[in-house]
C-alpha positions as protocol buffer text, in pm:
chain_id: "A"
residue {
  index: 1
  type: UNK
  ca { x: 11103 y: 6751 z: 9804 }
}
residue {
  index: 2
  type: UNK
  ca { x: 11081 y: 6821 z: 10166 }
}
residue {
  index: 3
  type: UNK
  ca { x: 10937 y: 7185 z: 10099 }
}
residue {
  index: 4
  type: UNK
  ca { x: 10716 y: 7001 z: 9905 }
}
residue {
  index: 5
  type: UNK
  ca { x: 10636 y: 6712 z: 10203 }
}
residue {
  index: 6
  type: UNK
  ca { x: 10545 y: 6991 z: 10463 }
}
residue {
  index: 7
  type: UNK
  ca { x: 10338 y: 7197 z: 10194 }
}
residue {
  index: 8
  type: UNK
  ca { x: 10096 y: 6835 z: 10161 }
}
residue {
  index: 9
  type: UNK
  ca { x: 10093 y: 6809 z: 10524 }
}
residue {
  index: 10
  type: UNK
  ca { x: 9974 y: 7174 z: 10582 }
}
residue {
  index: 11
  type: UNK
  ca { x: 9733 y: 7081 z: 10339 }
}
residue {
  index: 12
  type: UNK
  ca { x: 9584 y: 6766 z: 10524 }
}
residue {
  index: 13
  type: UNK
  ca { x: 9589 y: 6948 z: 10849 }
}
residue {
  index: 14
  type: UNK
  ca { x: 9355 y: 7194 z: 10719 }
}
residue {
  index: 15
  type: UNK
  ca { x: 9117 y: 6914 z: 10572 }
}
residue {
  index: 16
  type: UNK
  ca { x: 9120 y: 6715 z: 10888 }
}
residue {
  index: 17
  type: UNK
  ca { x: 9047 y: 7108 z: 11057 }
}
residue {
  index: 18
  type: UNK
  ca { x: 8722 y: 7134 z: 10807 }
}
residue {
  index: 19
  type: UNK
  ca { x: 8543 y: 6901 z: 11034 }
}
residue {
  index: 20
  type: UNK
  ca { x: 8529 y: 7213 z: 11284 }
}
residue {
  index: 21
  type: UNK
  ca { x: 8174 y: 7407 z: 11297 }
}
residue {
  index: 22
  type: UNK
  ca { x: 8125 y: 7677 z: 11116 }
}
residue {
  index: 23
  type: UNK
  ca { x: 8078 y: 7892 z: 11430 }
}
residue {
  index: 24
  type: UNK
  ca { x: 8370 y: 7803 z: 11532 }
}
residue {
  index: 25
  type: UNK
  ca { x: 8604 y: 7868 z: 11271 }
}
residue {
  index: 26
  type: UNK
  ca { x: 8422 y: 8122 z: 11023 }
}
residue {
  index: 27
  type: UNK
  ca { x: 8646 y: 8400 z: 10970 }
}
residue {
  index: 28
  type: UNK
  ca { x: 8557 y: 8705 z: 11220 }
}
residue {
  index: 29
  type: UNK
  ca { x: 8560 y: 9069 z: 11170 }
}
residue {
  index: 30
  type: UNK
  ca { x: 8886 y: 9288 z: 11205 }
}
residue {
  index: 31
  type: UNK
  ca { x: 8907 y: 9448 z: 11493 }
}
residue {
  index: 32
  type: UNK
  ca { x: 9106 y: 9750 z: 11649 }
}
residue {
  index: 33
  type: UNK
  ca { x: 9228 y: 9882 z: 11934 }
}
residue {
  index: 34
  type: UNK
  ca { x: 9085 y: 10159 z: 12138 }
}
residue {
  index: 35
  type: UNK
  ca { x: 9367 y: 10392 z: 12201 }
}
residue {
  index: 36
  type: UNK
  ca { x: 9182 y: 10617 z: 12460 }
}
residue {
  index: 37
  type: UNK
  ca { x: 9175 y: 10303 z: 12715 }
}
residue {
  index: 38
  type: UNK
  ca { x: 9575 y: 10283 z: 12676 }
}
residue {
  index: 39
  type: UNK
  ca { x: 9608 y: 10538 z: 12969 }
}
residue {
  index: 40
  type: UNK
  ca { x: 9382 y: 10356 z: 13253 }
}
residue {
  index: 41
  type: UNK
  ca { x: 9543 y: 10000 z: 13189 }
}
residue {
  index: 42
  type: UNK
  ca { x: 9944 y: 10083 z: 13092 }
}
residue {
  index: 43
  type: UNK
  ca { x: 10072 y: 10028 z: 13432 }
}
residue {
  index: 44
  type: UNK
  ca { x: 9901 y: 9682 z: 13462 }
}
residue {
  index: 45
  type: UNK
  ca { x: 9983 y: 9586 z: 13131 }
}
residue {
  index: 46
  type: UNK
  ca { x: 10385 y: 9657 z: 13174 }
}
residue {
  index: 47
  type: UNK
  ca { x: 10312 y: 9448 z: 13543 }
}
residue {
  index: 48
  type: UNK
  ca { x: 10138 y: 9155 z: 13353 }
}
residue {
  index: 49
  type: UNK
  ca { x: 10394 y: 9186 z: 13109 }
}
residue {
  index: 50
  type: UNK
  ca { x: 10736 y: 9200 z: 13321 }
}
residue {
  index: 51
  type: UNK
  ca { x: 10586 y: 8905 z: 13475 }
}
residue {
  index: 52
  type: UNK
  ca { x: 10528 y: 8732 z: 13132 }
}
residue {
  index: 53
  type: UNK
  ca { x: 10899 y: 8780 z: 13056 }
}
residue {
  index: 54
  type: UNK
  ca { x: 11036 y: 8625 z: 13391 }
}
residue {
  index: 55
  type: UNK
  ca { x: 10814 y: 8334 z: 13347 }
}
residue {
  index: 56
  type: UNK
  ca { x: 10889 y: 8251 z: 12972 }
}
residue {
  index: 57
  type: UNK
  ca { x: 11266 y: 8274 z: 13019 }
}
residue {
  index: 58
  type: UNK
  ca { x: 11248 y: 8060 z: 13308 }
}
residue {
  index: 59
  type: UNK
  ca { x: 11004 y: 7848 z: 13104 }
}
residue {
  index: 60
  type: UNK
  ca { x: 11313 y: 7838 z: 12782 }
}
residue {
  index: 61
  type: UNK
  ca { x: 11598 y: 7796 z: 13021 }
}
residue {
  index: 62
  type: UNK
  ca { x: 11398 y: 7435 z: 13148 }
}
residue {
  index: 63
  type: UNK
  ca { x: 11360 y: 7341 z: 12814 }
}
residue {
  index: 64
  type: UNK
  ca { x: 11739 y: 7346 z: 12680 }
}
residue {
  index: 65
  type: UNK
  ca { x: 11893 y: 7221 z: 13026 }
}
residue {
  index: 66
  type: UNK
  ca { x: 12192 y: 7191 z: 13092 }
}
residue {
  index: 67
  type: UNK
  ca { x: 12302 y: 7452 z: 12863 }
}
residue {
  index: 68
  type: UNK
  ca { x: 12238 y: 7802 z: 12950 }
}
residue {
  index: 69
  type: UNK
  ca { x: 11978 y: 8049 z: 12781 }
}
residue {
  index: 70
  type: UNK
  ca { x: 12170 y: 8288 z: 12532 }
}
residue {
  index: 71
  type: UNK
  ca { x: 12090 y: 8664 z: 12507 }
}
residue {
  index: 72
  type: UNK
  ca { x: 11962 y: 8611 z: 12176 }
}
residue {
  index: 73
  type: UNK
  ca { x: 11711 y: 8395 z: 12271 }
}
residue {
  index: 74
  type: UNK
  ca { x: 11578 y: 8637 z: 12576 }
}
residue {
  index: 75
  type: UNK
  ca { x: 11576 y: 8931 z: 12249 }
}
residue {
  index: 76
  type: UNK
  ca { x: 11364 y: 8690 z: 12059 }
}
residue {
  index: 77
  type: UNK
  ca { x: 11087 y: 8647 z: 12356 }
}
residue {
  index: 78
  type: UNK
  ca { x: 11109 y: 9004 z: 12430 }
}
residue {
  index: 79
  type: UNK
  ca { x: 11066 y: 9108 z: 12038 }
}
residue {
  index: 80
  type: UNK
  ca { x: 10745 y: 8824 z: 12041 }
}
residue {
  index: 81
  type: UNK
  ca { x: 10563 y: 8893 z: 12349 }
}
residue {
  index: 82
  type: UNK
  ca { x: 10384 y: 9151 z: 12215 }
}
residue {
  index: 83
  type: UNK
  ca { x: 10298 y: 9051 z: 11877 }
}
residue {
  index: 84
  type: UNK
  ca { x: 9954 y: 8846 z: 11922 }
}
residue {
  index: 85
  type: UNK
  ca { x: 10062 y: 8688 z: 11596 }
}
residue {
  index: 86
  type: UNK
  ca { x: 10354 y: 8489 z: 11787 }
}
residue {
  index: 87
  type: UNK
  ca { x: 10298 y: 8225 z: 12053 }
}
residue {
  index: 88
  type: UNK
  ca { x: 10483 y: 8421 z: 12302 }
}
residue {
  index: 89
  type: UNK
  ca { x: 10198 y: 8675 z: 12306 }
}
residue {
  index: 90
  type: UNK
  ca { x: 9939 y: 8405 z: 12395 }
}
residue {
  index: 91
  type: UNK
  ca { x: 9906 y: 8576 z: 12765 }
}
residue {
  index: 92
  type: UNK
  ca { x: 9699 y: 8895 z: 12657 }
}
residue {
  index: 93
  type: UNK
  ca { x: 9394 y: 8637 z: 12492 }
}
residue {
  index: 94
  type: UNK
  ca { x: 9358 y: 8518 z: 12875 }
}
residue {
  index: 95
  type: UNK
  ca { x: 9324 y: 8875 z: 12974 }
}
residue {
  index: 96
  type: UNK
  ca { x: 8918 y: 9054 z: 13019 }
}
residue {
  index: 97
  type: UNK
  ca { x: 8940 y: 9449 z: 13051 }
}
residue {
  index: 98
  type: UNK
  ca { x: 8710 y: 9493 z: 13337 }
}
residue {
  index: 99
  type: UNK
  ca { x: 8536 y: 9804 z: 13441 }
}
residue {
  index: 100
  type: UNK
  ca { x: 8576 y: 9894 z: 13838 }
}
residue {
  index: 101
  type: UNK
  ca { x: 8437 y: 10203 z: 13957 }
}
residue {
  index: 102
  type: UNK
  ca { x: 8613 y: 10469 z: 13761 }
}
residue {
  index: 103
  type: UNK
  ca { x: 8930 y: 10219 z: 13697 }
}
residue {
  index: 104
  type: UNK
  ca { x: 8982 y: 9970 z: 13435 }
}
residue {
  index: 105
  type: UNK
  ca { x: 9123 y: 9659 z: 13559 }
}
residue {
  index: 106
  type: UNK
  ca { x: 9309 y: 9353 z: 13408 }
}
residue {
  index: 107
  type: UNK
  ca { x: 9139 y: 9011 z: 13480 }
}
residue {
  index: 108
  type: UNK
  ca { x: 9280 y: 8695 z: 13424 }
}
residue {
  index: 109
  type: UNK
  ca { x: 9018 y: 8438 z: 13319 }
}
residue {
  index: 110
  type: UNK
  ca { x: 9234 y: 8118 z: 13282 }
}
residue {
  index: 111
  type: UNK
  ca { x: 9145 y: 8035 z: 12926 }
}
residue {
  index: 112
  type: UNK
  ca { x: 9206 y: 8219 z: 12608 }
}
residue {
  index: 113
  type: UNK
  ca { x: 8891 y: 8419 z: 12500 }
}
residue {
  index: 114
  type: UNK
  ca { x: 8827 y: 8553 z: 12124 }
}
residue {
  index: 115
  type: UNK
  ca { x: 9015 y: 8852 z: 12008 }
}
residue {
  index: 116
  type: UNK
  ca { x: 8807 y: 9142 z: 12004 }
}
residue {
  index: 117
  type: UNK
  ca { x: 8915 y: 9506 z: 12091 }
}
residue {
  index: 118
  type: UNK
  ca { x: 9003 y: 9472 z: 12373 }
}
residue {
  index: 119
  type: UNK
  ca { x: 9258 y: 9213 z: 12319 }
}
residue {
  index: 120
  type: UNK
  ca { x: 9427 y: 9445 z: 12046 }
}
residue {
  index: 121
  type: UNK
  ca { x: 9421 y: 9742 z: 12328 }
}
residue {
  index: 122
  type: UNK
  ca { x: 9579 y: 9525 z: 12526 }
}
residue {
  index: 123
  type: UNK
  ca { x: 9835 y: 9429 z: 12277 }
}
residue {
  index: 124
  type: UNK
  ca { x: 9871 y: 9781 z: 12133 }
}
residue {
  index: 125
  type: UNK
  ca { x: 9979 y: 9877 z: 12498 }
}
residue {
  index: 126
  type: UNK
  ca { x: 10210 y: 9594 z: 12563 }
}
residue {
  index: 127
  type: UNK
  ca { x: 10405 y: 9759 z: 12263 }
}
residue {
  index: 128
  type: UNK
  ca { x: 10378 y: 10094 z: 12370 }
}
residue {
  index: 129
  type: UNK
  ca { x: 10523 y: 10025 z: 12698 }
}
residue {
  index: 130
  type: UNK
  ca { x: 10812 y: 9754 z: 12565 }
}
residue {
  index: 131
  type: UNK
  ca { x: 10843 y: 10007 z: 12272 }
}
residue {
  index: 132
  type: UNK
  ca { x: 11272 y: 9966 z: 12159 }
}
residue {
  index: 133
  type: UNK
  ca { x: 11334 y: 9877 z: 12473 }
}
residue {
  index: 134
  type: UNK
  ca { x: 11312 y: 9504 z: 12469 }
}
residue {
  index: 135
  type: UNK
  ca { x: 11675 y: 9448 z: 12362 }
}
residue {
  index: 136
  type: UNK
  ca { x: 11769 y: 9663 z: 12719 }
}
residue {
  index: 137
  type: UNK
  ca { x: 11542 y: 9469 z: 12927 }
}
residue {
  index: 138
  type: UNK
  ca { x: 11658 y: 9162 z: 12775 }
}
residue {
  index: 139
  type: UNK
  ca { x: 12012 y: 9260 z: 12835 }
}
residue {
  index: 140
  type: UNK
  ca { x: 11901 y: 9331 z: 13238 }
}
residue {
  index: 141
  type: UNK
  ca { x: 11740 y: 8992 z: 13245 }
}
residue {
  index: 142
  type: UNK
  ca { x: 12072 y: 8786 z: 13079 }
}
residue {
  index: 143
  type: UNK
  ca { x: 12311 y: 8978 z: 13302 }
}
residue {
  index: 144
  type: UNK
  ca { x: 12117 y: 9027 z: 13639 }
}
residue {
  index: 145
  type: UNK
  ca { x: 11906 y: 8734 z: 13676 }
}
residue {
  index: 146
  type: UNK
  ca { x: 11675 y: 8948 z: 13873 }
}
residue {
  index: 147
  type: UNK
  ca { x: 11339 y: 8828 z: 14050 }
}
residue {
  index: 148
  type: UNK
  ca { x: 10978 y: 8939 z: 13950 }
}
residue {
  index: 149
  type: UNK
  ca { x: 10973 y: 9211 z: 14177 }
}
residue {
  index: 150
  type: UNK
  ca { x: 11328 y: 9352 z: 14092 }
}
residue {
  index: 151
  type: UNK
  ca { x: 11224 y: 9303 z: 13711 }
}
residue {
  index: 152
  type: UNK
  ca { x: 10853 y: 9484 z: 13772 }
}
residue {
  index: 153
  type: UNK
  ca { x: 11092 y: 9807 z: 13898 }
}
residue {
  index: 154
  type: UNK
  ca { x: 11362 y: 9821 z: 13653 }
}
residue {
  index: 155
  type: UNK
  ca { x: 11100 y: 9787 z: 13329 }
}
residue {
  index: 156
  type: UNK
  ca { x: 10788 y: 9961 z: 13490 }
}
residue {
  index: 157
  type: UNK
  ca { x: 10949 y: 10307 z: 13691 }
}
residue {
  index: 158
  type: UNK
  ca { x: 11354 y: 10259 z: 13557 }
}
residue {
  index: 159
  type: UNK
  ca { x: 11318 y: 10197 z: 13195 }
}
residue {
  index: 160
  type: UNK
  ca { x: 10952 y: 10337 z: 13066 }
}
residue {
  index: 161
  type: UNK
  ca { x: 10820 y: 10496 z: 13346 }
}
residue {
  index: 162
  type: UNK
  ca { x: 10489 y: 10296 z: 13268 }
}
residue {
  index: 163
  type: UNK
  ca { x: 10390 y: 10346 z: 13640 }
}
residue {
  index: 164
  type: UNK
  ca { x: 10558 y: 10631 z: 13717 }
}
residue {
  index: 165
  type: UNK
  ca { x: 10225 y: 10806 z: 13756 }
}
residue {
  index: 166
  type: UNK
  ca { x: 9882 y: 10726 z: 13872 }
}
residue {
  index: 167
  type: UNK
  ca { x: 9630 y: 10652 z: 13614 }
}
residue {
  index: 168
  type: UNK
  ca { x: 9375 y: 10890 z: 13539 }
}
residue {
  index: 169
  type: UNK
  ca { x: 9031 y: 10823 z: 13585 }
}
residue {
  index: 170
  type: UNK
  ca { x: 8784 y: 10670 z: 13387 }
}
residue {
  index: 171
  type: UNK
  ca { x: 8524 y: 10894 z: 13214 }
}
residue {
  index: 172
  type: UNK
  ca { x: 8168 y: 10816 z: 13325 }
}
residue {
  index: 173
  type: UNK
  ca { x: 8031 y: 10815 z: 12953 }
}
residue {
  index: 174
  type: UNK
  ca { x: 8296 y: 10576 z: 12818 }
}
residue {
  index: 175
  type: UNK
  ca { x: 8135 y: 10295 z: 12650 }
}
residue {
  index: 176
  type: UNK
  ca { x: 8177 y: 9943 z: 12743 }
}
residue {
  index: 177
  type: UNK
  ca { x: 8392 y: 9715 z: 12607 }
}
residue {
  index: 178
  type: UNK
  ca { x: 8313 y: 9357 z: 12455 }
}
residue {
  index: 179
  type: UNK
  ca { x: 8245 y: 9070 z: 12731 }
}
residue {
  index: 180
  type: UNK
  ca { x: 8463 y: 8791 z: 12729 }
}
residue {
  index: 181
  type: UNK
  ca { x: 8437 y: 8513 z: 12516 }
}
residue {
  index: 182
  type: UNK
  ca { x: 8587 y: 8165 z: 12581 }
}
residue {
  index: 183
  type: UNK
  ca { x: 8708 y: 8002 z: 12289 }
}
residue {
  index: 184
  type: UNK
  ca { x: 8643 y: 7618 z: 12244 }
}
residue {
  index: 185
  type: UNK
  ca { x: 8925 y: 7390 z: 12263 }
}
residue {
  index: 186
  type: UNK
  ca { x: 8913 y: 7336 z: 11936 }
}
residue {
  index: 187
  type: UNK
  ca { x: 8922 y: 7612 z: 11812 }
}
residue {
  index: 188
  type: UNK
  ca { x: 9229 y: 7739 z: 12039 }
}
residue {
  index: 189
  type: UNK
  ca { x: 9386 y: 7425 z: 11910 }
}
residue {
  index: 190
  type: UNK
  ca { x: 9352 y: 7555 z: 11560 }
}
residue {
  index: 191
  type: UNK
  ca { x: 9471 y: 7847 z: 11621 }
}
residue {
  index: 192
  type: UNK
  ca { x: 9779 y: 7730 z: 11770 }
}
residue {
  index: 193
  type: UNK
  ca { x: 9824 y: 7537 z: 11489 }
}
residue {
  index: 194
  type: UNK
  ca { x: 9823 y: 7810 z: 11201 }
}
residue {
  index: 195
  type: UNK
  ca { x: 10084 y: 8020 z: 11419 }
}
residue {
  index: 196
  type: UNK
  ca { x: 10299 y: 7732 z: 11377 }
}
residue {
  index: 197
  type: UNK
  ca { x: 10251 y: 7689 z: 11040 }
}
residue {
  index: 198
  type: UNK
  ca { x: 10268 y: 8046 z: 10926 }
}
residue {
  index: 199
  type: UNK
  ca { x: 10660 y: 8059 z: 10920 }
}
residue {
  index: 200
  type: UNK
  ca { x: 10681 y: 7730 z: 10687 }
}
residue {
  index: 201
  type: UNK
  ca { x: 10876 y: 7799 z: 10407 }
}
residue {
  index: 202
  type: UNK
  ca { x: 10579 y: 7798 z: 10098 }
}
residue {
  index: 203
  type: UNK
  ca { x: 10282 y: 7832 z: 10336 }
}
residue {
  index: 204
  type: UNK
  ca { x: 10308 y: 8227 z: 10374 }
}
residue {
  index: 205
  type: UNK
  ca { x: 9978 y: 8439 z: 10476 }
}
residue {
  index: 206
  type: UNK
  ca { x: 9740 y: 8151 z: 10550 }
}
residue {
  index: 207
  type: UNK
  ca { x: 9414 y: 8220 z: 10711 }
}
residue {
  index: 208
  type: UNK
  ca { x: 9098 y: 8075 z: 10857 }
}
residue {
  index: 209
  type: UNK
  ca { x: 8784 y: 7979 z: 10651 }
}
residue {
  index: 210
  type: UNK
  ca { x: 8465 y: 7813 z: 10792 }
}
residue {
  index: 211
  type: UNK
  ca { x: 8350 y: 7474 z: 10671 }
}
residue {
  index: 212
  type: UNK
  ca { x: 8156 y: 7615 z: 10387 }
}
residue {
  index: 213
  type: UNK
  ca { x: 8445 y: 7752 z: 10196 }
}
residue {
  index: 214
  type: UNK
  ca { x: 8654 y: 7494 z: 10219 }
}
residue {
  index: 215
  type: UNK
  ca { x: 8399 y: 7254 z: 10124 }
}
residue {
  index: 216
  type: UNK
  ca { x: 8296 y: 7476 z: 9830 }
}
residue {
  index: 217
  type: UNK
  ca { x: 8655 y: 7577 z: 9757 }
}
residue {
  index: 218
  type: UNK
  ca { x: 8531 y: 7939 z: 9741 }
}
residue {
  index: 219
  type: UNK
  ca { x: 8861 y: 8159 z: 9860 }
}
residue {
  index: 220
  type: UNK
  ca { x: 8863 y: 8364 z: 9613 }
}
residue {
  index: 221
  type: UNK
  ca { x: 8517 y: 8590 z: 9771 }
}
residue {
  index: 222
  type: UNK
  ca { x: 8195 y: 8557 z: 9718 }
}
residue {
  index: 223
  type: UNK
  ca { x: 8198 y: 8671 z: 9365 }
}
residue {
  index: 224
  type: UNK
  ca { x: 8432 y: 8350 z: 9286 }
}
residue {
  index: 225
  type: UNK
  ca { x: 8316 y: 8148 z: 9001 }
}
residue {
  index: 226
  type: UNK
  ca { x: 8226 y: 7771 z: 9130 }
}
residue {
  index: 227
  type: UNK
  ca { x: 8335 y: 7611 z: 8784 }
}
residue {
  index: 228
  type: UNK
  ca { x: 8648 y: 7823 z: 8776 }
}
residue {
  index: 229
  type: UNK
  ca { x: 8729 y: 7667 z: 9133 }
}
residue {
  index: 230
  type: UNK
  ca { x: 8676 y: 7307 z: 8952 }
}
residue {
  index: 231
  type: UNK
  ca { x: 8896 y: 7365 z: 8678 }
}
residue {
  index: 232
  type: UNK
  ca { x: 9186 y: 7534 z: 8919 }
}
residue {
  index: 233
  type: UNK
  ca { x: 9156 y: 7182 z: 9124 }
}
residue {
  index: 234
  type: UNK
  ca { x: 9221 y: 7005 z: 8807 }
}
residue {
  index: 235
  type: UNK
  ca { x: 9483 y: 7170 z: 8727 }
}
residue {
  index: 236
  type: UNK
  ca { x: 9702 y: 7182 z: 9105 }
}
residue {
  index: 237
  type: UNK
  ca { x: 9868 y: 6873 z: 8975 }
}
residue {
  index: 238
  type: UNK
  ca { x: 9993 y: 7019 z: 8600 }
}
residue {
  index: 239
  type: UNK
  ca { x: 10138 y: 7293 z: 8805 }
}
residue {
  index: 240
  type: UNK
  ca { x: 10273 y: 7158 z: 9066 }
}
residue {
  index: 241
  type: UNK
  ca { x: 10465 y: 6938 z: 8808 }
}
residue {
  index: 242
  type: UNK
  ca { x: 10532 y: 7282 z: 8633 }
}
residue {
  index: 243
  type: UNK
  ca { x: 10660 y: 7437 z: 8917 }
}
residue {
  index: 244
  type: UNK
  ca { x: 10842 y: 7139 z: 8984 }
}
residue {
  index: 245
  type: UNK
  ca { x: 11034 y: 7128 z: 8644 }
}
residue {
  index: 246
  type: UNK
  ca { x: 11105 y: 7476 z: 8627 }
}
residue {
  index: 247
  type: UNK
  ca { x: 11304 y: 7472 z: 8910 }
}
residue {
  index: 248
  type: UNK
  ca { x: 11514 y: 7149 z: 8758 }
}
residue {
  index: 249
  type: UNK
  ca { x: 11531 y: 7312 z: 8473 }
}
residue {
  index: 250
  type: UNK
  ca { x: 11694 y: 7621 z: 8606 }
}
residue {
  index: 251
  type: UNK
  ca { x: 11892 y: 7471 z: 8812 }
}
residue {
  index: 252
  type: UNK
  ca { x: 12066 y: 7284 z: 8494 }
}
residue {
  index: 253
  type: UNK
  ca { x: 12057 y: 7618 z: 8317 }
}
residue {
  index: 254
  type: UNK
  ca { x: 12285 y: 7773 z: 8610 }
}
residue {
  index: 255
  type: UNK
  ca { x: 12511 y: 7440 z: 8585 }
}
residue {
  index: 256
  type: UNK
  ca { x: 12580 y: 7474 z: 8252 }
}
residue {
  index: 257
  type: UNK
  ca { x: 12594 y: 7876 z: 8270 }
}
residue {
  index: 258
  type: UNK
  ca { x: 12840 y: 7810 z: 8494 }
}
residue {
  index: 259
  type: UNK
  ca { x: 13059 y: 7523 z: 8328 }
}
residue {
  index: 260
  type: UNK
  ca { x: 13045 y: 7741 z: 8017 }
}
residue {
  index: 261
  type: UNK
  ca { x: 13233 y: 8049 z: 8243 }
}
residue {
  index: 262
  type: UNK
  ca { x: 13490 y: 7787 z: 8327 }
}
residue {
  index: 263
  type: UNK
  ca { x: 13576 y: 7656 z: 7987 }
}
residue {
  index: 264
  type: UNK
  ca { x: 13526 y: 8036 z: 7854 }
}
residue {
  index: 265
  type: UNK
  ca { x: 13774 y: 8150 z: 8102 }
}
residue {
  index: 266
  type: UNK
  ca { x: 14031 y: 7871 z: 8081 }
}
residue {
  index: 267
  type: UNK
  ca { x: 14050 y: 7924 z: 7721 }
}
residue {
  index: 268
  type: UNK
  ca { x: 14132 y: 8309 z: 7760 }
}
residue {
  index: 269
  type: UNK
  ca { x: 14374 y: 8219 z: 8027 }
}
residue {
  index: 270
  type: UNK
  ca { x: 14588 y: 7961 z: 7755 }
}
residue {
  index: 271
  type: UNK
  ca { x: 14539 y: 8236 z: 7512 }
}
residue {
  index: 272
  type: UNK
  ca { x: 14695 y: 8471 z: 7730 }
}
residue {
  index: 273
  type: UNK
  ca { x: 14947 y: 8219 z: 7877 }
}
residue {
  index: 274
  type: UNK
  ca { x: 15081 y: 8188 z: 7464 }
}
residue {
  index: 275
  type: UNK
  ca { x: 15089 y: 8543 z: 7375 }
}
residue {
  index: 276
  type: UNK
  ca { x: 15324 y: 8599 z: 7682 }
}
residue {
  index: 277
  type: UNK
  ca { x: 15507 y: 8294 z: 7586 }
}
residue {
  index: 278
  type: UNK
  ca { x: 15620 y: 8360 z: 7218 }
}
residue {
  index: 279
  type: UNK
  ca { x: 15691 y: 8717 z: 7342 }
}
residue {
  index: 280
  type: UNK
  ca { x: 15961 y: 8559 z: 7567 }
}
residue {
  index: 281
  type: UNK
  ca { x: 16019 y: 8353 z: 7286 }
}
residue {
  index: 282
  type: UNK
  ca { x: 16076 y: 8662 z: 7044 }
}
residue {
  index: 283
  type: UNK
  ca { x: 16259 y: 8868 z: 7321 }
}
residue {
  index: 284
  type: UNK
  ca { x: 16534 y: 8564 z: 7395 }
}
residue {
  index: 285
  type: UNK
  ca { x: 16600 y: 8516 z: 7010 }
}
residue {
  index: 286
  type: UNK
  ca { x: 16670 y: 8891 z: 7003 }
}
residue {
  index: 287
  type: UNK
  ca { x: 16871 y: 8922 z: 7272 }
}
residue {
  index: 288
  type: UNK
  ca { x: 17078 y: 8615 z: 7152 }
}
residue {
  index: 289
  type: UNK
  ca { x: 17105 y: 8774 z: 6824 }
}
residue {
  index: 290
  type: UNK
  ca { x: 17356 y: 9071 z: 6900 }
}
residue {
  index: 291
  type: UNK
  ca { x: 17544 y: 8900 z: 7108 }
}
residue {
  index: 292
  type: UNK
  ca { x: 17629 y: 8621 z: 6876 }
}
residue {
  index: 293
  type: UNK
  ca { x: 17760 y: 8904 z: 6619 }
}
residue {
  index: 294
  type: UNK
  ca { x: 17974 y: 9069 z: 6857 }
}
residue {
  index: 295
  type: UNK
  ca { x: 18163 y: 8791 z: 6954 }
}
residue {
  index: 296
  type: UNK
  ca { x: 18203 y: 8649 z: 6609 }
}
residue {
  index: 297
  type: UNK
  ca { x: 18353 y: 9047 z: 6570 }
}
residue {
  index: 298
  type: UNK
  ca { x: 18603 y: 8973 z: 6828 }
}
residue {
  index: 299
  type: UNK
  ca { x: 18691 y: 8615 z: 6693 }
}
residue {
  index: 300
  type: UNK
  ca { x: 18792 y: 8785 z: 6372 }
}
residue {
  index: 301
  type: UNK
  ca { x: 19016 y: 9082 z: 6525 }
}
residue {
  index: 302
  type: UNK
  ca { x: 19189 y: 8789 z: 6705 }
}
residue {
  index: 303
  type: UNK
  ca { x: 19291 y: 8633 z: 6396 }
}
């Protein structure tokens, strides 16, 4: 029942979320990274990033004072600040890849911004540099405690050599990448609220649909049949109920499937337990039985 509790309130929090604008919550285009900016903006990113790391293990060892931050839990930031899909990775949608000269730099703009290409660079080079070493640098952070600076050196030059060398220049003909794009508050809100959901247990995969689809109930694609959207609402309830009775239902199957092994298996046991009895049985009676004659043998050659 309580899988079932957080399933309707995922539900309702998406129905309150249909209010949104379509522009602001219509699903957007996939996007990819380009790989051949990876070079210019590595070093910065591994900077940004060390610096990301410091700040959210400071941030987690506030939050559960007075006990003291575990390795485990440094692993598990260092394992999510790369993954855009995790809250930890938040930092690279405040980032605008900014053209300087023949350099690419990393701007912070304060506010997250949509995720276009150059957010997924950004990301795809944050994993490049971190790569398998985030259980080492998590490691150097739970033993050393080390400052910004100290942690900057040991992950940047020590560990990945991400700034080992000098970029190389920018090409003159590369082509520009997306401006920046705030997102509304609302819509970062939303967002925020789907990563949070997308680990509850029966709410796996959700996505974003625009005002439109939800109203129309089309998410099957545009080829979806209206009417056959009508007659799946009517029938949520029926198999939910289903669903629901099923699982009783199997549940009481394994009980009894289970009973019926112990009454199965106590019965074999007594079986066994009587066979090995009347042999003892048999086996005393026959050793009795000689030694009754021989003595009545003796009794005789007495007399």
């Amino acid at each position: 029942m309580a899988k079932l509790k957080r399933i309707l309130v995922a539900i309702s929090v998406l129905v309150v979320l249909a209010c949104v604008p379509i522009s602001e919550c219509a699903k957007k285009p996939m996007t990819v990274a380009r790989k051949e900016d990876i070079p210019f903006i590595k070093c910065q990113v591994c900077e940004k990033l060390a610096a990301q790391l410091h700040q959210q293990v400071k941030k987690k060892q506030a939050e559960i004072t007075p006990k003291k931050i575990s390795e485990y839990q440094i692993i598990e930031i260092s394992e999510n600040v790369c993954n855009l899909k995790k809250a930890e990775a938040d930092w690279i949608l405040q980032i605008d890849i900014v053209e300087q000269g023949d350099k690419l730099e990393l701007v912070e703009q304060g506010s997250e911004g949509q995720c276009n290409s150059e957010c997924k660079t950004i990301e795809r080079a944050c994993q490049e540099v971190l790569g398998y070493s985030d259980t080492d640098v998590a490691e150097y952070l739970y033993k050393s405690k080390p400052d910004i600076d100290s942690l900057v050196n040991y992950l940047c030059k020590d560990l990945t050599k991400a700034c080992s060398t000098k970029p190389p220049r920018v090409p003159k003909n590369r082509t520009p990448g997306e401006i920046f794009v705030a997102k509304s508050a609302k819509e970062a809100e939303m967002e925020k609220i789907m990563k949070s959901m997308e680990g509850m247990p029966g709410a796996p995969g959700m996505k974003m649909y625009s005002r439109d689809e939800l109203m129309n109930q089309n998410f099957g694609g545009e080829d979806a049949d209206d009417e056959d959207d009508d007659d799946e609402d009517t029938q949520i309830p029926s198999k939910l109920g289903k669903v629901l009775r099923e699982k009783e239902s199997s549940k009481s199957d394994l009980k009894q499937r289970i009973t019926n092994g112990i009454l199965k298996t106590k019965e074999t046991l007594k079986k066994h337990a009587n066979q090995v009895s009347n042999w003892l049985r048999k086996t005393w009676r026959g050793l009795k039985k000689p030694a009754s004659k021989k003595s009545t043998k003796a009794n005789k050659a007495e007399l």
